[in-house]
PDB file as gemmi writes it, atoms N, CA and C in Angstrom:
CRYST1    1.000    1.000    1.000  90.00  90.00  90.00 P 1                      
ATOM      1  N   UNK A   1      83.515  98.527  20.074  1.00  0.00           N  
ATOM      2  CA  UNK A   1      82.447  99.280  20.698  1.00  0.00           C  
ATOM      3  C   UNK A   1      81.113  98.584  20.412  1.00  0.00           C  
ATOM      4  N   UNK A   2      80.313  98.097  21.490  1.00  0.00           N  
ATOM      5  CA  UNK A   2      78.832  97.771  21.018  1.00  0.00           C  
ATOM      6  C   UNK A   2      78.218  98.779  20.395  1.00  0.00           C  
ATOM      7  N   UNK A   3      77.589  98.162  19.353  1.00  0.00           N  
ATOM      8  CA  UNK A   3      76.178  99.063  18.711  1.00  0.00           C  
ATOM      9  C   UNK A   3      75.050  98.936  19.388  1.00  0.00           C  
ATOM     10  N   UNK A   4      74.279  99.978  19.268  1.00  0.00           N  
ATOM     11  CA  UNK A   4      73.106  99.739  20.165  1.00  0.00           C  
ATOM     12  C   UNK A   4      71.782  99.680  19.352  1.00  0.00           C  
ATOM     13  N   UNK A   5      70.855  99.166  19.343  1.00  0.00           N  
ATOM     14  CA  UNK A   5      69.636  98.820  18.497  1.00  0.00           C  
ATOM     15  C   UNK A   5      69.065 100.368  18.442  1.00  0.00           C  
ATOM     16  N   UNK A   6      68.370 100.935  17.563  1.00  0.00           N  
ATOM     17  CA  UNK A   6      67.453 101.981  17.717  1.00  0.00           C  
ATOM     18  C   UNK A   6      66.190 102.029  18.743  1.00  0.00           C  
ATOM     19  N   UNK A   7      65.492 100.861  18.839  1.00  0.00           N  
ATOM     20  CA  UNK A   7      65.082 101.138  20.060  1.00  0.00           C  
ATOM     21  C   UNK A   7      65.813 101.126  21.587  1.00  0.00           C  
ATOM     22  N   UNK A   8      67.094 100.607  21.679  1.00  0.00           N  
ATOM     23  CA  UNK A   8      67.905 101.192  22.805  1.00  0.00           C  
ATOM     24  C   UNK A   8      68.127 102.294  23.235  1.00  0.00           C  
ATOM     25  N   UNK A   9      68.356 103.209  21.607  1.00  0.00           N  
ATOM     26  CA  UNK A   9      68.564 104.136  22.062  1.00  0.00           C  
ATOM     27  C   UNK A   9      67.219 105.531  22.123  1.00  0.00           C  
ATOM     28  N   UNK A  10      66.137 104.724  21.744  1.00  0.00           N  
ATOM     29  CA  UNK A  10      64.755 105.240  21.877  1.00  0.00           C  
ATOM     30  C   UNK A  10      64.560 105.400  23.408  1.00  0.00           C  
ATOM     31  N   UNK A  11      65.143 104.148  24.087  1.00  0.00           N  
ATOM     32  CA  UNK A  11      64.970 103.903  25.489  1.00  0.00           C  
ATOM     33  C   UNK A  11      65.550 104.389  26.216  1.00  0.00           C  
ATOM     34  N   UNK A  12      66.902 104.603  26.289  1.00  0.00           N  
ATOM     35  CA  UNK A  12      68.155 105.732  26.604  1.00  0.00           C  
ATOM     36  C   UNK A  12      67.382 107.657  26.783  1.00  0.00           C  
ATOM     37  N   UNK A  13      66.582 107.389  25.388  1.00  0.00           N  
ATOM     38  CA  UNK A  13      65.793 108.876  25.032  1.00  0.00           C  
ATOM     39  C   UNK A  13      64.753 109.348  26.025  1.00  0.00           C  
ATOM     40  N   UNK A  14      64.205 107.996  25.995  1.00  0.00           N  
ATOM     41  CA  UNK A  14      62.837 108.084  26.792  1.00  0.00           C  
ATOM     42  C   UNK A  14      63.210 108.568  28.443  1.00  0.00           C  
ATOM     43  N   UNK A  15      64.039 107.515  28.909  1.00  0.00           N  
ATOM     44  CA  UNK A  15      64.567 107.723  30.534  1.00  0.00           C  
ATOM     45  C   UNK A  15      64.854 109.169  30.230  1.00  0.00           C  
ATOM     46  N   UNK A  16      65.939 109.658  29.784  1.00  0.00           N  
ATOM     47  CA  UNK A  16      66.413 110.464  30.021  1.00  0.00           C  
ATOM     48  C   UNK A  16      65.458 111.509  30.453  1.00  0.00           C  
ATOM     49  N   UNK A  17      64.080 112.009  29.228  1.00  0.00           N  
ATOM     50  CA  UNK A  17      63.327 112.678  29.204  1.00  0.00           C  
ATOM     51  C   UNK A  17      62.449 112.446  30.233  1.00  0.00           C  
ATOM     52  N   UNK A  18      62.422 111.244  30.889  1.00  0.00           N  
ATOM     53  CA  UNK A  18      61.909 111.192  32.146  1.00  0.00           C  
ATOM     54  C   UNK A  18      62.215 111.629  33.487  1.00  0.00           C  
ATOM     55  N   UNK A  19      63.858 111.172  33.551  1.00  0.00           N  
ATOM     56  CA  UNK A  19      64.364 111.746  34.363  1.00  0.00           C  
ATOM     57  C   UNK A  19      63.682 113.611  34.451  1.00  0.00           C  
ATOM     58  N   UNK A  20      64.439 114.021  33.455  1.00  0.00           N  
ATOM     59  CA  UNK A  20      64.215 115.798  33.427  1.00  0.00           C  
ATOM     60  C   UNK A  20      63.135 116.431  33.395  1.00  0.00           C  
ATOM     61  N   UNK A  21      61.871 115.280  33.353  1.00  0.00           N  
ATOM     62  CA  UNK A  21      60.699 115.491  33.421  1.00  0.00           C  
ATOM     63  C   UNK A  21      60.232 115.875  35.084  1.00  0.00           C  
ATOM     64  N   UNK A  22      60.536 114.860  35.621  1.00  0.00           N  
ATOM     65  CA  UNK A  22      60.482 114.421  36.983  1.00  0.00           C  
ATOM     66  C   UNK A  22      61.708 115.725  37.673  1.00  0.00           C  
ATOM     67  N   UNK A  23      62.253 115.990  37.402  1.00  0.00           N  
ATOM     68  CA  UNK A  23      63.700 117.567  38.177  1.00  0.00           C  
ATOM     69  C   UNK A  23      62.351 118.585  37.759  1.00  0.00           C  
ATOM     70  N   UNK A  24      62.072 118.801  36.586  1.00  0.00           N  
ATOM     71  CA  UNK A  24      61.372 120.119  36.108  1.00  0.00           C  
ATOM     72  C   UNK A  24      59.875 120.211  36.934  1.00  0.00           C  
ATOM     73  N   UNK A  25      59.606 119.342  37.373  1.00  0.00           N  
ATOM     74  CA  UNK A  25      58.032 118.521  37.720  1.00  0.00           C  
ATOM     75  C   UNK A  25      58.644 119.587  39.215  1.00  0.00           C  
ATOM     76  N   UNK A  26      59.321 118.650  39.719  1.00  0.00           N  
ATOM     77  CA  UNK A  26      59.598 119.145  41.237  1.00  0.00           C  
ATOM     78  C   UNK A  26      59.797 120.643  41.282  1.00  0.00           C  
ATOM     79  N   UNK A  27      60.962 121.190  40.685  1.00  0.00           N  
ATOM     80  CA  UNK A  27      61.381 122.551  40.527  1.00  0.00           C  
ATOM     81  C   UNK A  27      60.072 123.793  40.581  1.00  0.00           C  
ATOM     82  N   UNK A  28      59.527 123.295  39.371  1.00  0.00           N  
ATOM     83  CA  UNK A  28      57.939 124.007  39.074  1.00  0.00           C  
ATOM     84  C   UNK A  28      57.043 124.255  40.411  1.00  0.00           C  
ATOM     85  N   UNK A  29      56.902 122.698  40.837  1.00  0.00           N  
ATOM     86  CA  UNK A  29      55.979 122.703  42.172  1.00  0.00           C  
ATOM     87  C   UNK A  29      56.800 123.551  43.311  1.00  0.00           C  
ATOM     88  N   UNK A  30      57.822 123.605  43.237  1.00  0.00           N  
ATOM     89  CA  UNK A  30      58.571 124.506  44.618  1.00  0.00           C  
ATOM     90  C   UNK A  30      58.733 125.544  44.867  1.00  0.00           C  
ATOM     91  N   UNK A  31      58.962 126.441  43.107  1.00  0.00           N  
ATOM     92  CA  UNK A  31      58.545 127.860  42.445  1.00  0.00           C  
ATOM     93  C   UNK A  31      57.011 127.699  42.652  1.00  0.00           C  
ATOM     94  N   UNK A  32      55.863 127.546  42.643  1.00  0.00           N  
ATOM     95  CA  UNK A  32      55.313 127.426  42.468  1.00  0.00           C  
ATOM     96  C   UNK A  32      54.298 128.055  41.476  1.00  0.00           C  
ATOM     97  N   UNK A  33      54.690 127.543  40.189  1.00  0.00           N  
ATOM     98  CA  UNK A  33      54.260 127.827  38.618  1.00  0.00           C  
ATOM     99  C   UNK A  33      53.308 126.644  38.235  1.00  0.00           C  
ATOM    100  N   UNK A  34      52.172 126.949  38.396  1.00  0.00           N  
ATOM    101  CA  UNK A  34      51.231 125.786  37.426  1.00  0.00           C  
ATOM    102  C   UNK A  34      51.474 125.426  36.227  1.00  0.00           C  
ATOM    103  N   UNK A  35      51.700 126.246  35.415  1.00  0.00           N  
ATOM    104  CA  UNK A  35      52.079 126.320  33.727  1.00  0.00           C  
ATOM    105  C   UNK A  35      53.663 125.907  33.709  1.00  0.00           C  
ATOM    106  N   UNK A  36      54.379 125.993  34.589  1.00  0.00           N  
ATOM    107  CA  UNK A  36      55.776 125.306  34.319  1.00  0.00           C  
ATOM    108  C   UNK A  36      55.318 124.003  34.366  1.00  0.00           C  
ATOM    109  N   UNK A  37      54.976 123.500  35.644  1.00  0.00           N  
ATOM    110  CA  UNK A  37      54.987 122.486  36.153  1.00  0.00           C  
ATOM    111  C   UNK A  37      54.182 121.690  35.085  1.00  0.00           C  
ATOM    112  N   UNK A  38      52.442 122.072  34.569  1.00  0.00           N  
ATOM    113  CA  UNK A  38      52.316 121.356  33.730  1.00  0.00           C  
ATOM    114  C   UNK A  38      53.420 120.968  32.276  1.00  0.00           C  
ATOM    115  N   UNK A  39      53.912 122.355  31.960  1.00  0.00           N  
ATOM    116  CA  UNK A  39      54.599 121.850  30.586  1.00  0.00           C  
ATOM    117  C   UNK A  39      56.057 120.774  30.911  1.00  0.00           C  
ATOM    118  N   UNK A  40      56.096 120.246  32.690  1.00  0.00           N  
ATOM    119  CA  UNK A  40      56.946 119.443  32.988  1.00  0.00           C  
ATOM    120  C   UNK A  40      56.190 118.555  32.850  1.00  0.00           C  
ATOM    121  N   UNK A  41      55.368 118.173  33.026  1.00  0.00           N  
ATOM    122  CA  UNK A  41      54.669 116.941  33.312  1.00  0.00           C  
ATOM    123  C   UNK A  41      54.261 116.420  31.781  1.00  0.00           C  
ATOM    124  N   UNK A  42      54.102 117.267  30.918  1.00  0.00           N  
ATOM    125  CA  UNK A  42      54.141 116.719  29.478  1.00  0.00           C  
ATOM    126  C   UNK A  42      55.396 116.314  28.659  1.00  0.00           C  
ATOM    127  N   UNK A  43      56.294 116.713  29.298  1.00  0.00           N  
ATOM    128  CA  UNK A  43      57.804 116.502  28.979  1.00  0.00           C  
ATOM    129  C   UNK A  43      58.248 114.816  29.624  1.00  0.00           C  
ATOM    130  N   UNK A  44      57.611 115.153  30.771  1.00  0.00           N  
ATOM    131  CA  UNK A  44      57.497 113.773  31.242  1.00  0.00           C  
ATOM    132  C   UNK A  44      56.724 112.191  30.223  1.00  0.00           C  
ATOM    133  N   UNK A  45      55.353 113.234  30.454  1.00  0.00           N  
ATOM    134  CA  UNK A  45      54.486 112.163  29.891  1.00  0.00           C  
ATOM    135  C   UNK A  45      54.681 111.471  28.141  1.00  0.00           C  
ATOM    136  N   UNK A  46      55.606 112.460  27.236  1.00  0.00           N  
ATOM    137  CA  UNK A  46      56.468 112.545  26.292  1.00  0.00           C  
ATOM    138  C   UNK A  46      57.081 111.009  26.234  1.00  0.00           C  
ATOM    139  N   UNK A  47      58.159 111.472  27.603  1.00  0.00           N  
ATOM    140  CA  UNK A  47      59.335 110.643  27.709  1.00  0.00           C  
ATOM    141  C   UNK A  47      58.560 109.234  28.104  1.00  0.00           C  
ATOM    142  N   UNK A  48      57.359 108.939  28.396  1.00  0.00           N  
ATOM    143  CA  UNK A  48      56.942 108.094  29.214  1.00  0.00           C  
ATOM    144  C   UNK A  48      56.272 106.754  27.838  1.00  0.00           C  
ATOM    145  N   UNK A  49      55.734 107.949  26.825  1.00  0.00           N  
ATOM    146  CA  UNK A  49      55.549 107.335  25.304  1.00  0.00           C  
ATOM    147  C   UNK A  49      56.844 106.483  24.561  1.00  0.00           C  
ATOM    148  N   UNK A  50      57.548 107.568  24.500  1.00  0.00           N  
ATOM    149  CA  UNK A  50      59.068 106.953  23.736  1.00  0.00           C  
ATOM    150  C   UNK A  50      59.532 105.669  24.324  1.00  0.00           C  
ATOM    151  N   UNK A  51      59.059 105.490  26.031  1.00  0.00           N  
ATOM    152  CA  UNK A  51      59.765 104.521  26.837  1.00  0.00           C  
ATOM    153  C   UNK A  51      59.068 103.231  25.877  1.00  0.00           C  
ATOM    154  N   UNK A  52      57.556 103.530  26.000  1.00  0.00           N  
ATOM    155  CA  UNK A  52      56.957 102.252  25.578  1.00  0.00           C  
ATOM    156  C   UNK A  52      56.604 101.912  24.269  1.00  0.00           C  
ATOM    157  N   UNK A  53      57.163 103.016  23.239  1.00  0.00           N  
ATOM    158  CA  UNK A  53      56.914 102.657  21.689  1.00  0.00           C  
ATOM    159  C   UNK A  53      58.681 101.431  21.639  1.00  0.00           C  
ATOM    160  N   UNK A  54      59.582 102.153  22.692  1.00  0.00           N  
ATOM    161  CA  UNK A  54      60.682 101.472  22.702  1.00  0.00           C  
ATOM    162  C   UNK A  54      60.861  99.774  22.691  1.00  0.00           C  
ATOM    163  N   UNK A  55      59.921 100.152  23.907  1.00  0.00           N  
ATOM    164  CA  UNK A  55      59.768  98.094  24.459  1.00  0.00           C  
ATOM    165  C   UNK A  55      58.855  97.721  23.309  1.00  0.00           C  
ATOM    166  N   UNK A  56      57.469  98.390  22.878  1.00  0.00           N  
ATOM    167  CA  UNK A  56      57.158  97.170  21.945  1.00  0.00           C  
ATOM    168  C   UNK A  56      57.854  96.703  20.353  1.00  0.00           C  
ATOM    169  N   UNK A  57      59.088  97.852  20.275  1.00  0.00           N  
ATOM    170  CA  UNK A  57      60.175  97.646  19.346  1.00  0.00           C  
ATOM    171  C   UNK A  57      60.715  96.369  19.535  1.00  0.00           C  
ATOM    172  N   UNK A  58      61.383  96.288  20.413  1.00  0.00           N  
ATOM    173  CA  UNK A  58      62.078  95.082  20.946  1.00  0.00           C  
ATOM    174  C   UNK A  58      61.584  93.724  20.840  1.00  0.00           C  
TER     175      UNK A  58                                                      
END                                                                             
């Protein structure tokens, strides 16, 4: 089985939280909830940190 570096799986973390950032982002805007939608967009913007503390790991 490959091992994966900790920042791989920082990066694995990050997408992910991006992905569900970006579903919750949309969802919010369609309900149309300001306060969802923002606390999506910080979930996002979260995942968007982890992406790039990841790469300058590497």
């Amino acid at each position: 089985m490959v091992e994966l570096s900790p920042a791989q799986r920082t990066a694995a973390t990050a997408r992910f939280l991006m992905s569900a950032g970006v579903l919750f982002v949309a969802e919010a805007i369609w309900g149309g909830s300001a306060a969802r939608a923002l606390m999506a967009a910080a979930v996002f913007v979260f995942g968007g940190g982890l992406l790039i503390l990841a790469k300058r790991a590497d």
